[in-house]
C-alpha positions as CSV (number, residue, x, y, z in Angstrom):
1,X,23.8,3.3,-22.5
2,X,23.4,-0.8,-22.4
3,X,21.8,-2.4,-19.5
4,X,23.5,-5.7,-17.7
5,X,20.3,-7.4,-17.6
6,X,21.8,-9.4,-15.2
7,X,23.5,-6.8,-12.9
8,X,22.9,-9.3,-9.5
9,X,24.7,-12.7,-11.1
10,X,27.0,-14.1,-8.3
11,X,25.0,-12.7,-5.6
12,X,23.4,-14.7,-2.4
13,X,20.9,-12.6,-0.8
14,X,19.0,-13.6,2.3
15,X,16.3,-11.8,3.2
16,X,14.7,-11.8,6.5
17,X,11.3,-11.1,6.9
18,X,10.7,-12.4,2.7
19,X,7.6,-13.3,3.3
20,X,6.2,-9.5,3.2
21,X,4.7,-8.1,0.5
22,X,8.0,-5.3,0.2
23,X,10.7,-8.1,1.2
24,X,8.7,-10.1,-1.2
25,X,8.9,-8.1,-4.2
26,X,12.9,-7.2,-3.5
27,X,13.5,-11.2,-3.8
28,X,11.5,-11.4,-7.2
29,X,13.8,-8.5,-8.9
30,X,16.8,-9.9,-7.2
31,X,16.2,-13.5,-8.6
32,X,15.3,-11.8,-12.5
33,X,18.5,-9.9,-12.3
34,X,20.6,-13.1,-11.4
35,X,20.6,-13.2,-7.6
36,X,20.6,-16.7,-6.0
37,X,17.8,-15.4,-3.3
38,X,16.4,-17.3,0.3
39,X,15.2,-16.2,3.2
40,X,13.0,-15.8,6.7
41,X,9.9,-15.4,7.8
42,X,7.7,-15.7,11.1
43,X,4.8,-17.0,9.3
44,X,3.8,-18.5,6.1
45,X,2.2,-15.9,3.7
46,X,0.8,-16.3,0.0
47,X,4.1,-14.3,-1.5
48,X,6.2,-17.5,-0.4
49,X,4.9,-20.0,-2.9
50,X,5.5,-17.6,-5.9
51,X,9.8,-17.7,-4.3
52,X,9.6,-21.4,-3.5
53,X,8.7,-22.3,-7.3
54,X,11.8,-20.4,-8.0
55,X,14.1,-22.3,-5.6
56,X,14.5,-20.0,-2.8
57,X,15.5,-21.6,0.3
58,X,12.9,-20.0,2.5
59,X,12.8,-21.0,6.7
60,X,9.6,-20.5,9.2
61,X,10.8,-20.0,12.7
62,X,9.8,-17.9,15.7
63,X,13.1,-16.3,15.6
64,X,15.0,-14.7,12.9
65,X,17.9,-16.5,10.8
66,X,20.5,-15.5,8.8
67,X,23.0,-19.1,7.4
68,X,26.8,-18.1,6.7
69,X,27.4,-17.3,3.5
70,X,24.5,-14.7,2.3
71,X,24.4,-11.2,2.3
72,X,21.5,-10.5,5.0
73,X,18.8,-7.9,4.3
74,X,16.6,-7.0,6.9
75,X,12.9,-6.1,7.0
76,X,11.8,-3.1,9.3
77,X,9.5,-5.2,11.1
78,X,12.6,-6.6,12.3
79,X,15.1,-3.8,13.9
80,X,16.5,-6.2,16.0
81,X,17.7,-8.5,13.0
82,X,21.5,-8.0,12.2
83,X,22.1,-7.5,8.7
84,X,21.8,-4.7,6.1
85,X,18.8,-2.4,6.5
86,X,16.0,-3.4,3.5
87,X,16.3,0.3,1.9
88,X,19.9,-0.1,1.0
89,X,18.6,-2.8,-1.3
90,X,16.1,-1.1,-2.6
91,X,18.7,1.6,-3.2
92,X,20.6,-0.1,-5.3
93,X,18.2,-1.7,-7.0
94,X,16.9,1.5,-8.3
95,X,20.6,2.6,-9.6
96,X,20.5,-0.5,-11.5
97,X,18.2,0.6,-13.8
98,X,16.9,3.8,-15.1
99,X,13.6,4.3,-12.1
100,X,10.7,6.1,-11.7
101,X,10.1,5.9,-8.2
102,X,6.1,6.9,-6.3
103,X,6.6,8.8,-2.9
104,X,4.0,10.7,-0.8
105,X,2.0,9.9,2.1
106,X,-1.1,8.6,-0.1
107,X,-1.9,6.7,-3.1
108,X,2.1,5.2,-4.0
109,X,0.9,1.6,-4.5
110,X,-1.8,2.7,-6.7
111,X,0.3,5.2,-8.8
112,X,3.2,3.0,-9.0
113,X,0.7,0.3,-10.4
114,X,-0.6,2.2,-13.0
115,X,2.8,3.3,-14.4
116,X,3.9,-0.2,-14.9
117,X,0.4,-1.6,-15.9
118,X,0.5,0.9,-18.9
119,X,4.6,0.9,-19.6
120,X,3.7,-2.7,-19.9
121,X,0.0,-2.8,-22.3
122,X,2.4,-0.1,-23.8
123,X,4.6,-2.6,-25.4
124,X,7.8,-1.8,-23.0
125,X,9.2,-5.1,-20.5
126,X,9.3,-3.1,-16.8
127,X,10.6,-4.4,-14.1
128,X,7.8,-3.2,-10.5
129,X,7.9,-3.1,-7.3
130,X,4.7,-2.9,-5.6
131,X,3.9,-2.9,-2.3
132,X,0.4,-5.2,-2.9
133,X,-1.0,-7.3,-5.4
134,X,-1.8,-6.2,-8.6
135,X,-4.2,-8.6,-10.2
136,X,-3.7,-7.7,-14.1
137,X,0.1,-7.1,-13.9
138,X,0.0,-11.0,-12.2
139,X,2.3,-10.3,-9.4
140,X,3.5,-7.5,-6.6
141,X,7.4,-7.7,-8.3
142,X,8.9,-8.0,-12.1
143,X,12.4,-8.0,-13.3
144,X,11.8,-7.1,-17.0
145,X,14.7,-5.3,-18.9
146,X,13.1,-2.0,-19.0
147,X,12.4,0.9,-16.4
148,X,12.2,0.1,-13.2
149,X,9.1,1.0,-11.3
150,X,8.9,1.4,-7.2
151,X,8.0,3.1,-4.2
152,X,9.4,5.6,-1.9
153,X,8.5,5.4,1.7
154,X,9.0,8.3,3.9
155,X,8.0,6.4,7.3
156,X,11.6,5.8,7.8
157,X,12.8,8.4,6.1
158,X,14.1,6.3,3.5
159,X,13.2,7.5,-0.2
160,X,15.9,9.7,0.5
161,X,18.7,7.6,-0.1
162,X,17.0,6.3,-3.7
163,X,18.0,8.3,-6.5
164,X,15.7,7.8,-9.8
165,X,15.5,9.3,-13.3
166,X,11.5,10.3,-12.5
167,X,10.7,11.2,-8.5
168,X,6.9,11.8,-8.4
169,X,5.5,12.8,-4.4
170,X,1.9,12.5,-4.9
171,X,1.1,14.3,-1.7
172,X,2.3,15.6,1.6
173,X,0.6,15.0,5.1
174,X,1.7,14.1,8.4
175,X,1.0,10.2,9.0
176,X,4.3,8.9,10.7
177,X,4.2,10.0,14.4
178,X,7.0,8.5,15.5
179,X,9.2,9.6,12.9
180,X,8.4,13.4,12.0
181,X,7.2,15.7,14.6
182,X,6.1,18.0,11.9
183,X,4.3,18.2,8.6
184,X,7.0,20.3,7.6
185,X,9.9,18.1,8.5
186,X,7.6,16.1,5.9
187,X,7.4,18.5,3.0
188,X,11.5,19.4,3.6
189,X,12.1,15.7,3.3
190,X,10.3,15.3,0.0
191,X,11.8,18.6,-1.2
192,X,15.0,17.7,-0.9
193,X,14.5,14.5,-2.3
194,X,12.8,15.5,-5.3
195,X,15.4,18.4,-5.3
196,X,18.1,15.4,-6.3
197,X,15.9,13.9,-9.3
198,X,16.7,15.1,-12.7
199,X,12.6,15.2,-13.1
200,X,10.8,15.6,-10.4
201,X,6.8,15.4,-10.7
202,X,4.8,17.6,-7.9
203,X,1.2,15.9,-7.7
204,X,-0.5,18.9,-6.3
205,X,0.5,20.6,-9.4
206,X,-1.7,18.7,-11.3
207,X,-5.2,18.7,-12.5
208,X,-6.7,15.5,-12.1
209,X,-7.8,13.3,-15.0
210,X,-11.2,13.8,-16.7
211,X,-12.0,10.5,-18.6
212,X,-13.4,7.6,-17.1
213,X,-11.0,5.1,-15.1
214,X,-12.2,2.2,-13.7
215,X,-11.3,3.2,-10.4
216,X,-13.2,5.5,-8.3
217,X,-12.6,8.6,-6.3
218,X,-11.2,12.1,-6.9
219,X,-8.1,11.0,-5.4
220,X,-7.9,8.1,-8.1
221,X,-7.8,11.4,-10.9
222,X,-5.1,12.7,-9.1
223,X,-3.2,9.7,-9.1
224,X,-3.9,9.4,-12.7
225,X,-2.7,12.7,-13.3
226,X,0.6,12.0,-11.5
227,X,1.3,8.4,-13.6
228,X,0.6,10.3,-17.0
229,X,3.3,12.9,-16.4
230,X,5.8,10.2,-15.3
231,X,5.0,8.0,-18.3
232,X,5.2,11.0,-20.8
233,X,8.7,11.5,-19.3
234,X,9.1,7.9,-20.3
235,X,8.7,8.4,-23.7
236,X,4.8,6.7,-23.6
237,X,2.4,8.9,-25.8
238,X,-0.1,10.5,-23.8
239,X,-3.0,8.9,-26.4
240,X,-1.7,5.5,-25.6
241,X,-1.1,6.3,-22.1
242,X,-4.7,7.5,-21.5
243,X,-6.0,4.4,-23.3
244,X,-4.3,1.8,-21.5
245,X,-4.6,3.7,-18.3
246,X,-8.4,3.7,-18.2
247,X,-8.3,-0.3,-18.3
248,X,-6.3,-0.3,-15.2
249,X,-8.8,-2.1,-12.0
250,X,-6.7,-1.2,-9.4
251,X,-4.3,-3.0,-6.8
252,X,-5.7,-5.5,-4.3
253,X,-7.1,-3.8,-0.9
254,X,-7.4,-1.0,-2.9
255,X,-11.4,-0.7,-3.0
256,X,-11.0,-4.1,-4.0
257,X,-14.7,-6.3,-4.6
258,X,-14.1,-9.4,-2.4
259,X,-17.7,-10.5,-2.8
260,X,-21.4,-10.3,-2.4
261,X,-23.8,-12.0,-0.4
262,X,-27.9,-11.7,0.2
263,X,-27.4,-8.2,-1.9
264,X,-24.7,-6.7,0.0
265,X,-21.2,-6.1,-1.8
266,X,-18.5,-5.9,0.7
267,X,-15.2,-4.2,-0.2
268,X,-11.7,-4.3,1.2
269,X,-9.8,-0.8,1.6
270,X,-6.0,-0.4,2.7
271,X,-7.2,3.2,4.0
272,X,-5.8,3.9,7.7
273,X,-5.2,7.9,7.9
274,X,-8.0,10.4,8.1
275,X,-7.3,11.6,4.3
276,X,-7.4,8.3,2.7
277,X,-11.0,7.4,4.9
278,X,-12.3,10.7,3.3
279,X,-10.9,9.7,0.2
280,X,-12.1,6.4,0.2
281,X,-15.7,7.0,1.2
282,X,-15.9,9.8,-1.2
283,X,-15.3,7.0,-4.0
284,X,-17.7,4.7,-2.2
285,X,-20.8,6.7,-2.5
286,X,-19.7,7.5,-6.0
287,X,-20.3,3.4,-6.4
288,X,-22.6,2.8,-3.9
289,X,-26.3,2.3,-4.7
290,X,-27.5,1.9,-1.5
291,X,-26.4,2.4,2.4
292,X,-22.3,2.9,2.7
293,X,-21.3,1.0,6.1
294,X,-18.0,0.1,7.5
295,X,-15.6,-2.0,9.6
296,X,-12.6,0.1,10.6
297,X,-9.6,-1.5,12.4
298,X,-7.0,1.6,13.5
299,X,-3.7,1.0,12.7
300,X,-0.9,1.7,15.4
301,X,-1.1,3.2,18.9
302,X,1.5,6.2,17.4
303,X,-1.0,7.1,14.8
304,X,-4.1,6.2,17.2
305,X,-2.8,8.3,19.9
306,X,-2.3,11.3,17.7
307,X,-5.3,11.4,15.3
308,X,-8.4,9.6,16.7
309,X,-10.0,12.7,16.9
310,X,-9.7,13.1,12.6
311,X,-10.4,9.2,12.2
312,X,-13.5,9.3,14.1
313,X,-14.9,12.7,11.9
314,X,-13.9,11.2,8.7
315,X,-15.6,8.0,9.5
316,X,-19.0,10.2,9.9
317,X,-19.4,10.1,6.5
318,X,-20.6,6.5,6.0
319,X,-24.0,5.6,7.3
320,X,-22.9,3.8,10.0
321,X,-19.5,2.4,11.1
322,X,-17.9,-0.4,13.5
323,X,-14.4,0.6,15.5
324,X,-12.3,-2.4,16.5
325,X,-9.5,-2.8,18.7
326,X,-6.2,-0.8,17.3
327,X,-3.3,-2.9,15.3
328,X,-0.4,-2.7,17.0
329,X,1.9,-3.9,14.1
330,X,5.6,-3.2,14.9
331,X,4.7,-0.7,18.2
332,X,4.4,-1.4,21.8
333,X,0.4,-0.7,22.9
334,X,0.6,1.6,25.6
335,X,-1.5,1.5,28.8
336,X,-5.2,3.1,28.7
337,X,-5.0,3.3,25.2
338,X,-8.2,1.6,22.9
339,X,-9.6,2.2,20.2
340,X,-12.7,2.8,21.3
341,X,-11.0,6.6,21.4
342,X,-11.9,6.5,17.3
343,X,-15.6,5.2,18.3
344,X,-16.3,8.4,20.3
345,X,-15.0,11.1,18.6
346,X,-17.3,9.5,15.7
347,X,-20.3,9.1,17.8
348,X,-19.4,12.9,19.5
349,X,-18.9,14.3,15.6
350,X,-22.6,12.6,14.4
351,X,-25.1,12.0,17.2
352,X,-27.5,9.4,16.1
353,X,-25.3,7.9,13.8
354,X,-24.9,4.4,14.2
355,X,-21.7,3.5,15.9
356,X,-20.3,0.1,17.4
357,X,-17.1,-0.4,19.3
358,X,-16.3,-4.0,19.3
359,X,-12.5,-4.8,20.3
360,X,-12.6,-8.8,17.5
361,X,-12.9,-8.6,14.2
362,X,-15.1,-11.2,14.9
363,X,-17.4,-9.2,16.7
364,X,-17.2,-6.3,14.4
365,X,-18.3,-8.8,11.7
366,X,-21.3,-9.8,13.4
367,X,-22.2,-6.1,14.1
368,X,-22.1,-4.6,10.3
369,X,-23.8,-8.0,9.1
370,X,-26.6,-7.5,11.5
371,X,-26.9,-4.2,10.2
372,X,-26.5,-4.8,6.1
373,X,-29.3,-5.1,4.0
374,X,-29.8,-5.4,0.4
375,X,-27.9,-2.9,-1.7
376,X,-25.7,-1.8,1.2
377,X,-21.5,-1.2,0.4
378,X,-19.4,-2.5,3.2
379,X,-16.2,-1.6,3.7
380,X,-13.9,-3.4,5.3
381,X,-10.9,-0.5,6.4
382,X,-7.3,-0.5,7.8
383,X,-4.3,-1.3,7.6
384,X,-3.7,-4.6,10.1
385,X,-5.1,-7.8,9.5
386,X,-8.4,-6.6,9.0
387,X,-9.2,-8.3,5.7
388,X,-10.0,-11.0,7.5
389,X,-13.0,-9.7,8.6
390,X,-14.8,-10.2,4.9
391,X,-15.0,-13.4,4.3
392,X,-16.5,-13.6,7.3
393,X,-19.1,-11.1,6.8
394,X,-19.5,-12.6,3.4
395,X,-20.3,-15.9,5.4
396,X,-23.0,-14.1,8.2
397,X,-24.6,-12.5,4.7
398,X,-25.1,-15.5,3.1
């Protein structure tokens, strides 16, 4: 069946909160398949330049606006916003084109990444979207003419109104507080979704990978495992498959080198749930020559409130680890609540282990640089806006 590989032409779409990495990527395929695209945004970020260059009318305020004469698609970050939820876009993006769309509570960015890094060193023309940067594929979004490659996200229940060709859940776990009360209602939710796929690709089914990626980490395998049986539904060849997948580097905050200074690398992580600190610092030591130490920043008072207790044990296995104040994001911070919570179940969990609480990122910085020395990993950890935390530990190295 032909693809109109301009399915959008005629279209005005205005999309408020474009300057996210997700809203982002949504105006990048909807310019490639003919949409005339502008939009929104708070603040400036580094995915507006990329839109301007394409013409997108693009406004900075403080409060949100929406001119007459666009369809308005709104960001989650923005409930109050009036104008089409962003997953209905999404949605119909994906019936545009025949999909493979990445769901589970772990690893999607990565996975999704590596399926449309190889579809593409594979000689196909994907379109992607990705909910980071990927450095090799050159951008987080592509409209190309071939499958379409996204993300499901199951914090807003969501991936259940997208209906692919190839549904892959990676994983199942229980990191959306104020949306599931249950890790069932999880596993029912991707069930049922995968239920509705014609192919539907269980990662826990899966063995992981056994030759040499050039990302780290068991969990890395297993999400190597899970792209391999969604490109061999493709039609890729597992040879070629395997081959270009082992040249993938990974997406950025994914374990991602930002520099080194006086002998100390210092690496920037996306991890913010128990299982992906485990996961995470499982890979580090399988890189690491020397110490493994880290800056954590929690990542909403929701998840905070219901999980310090596993943050604070899975950070026990670095050498020593900094806690700084939570990220409050798109969630009210409640009275009493810190995240100094994360700090003591650590230091409760491993007495003697070094453990600092301090609320700046600035301060945190200053902690874990005091105690690097040569041949140390540091990781900088979360969710928030803690990546700003390594240049400037790059800067107290030096």
């Amino acid at each position: 069946m032909p693809v109109d590989a301009l399915p959008l032409t005629g279209r005005r779409i205005w999309l408020v909160g474009i300057g996210g990495a997700g809203m982002s990527a949504y105006a990048l395929v909807a310019h490639a398949w003919g949409a005339e695209i502008g939009g929104w945004d708070r603040n400036e970020t580094p995915y507006l330049e990329p839109l301007r260059r394409l013409g997108a009318e693009v406004h900075i305020s403080q409060e949100p606006e929406a001119p007459a004469g666009w369809e308005v698609i709104v960001s989650s970050a923005y409930p109050g916003a009036i104008g089409r939820p962003r997953a209905e876009l999404l949605a119909e993006l994906v019936s545009l084109r025949p999909s493979i769309v990445v769901a589970g509570a772990h690893g999607k960015t990565t996975t999704a990444a590596m399926i449309a890094f190889v579809l593409r060193e594979s000689g196909n023309d994907p379109a992607w979207i990705v909910g980071g940067e990927v450095p090799q594929l050159g951008a987080n979004a592509s409209g190309g003419s071939g499958w379409l490659v996204a993300e499901g996200d199951e914090s807003d229940r969501s991936v259940a109104s997208l209906r692919p060709q190839i549904a892959v859940v990676l994983n199942v776990d229980l990191d959306h507080h104020s949306t599931f009360r249950s890790r069932a209602e999880v596993e029912q939710l991707f069930e049922s979704w995968l239920s509705e796929a014609p192919h539907a690709i269980r990662g826990w089914e899966l063995e992981p990978v056994s030759f040499a990626l050039g990302v780290p980490g068991d969990h890395n395998r297993r999400n190597a495992a899970a792209a391999l049986a969604a490109l061999e539904l493709a039609g890729v060849a597992g040879a070629d498959a395997e081959r270009a997948l082992a040249a993938f580097r990974g997406a950025g905050r994914r374990f991602q080198l930002v520099g080194t200074a006086g002998g100390v690398s210092v690496v920037d992580d996306y991890a913010h749930n128990p299982a992906e600190v485990e996961a995470l610092l499982e890979a580090a030591r399988e890189r690491a020559q020397g110490r493994v130490l880290v800056l954590f920043q929690p990542h909403l008072p929701s998840r905070t409130t219901h999980l310090w207790r596993e943050l604070g044990r899975a950070l026990t296995a670095a050498d020593a680890v900094c806690i700084t104040e939570i990220y409050p994001a798109r969630e009210e911070m409640p009275a009493g609540l810190s995240g100094k919570l994360v700090a003591d179940a650590a230091a409760e969990t491993r007495p003697g282990m070094p453990v600092g609480w301090a609320p700046e990122l600035v301060e945190a910085a200053r902690v874990v640089a005091h105690w690097a020395r040569e041949g140390d990993l540091v990781l900088t950890v979360g969710a928030g806006d803690v990546e700003r935390a390594a240049p400037l530990l790059l800067e107290a190295l030096a």
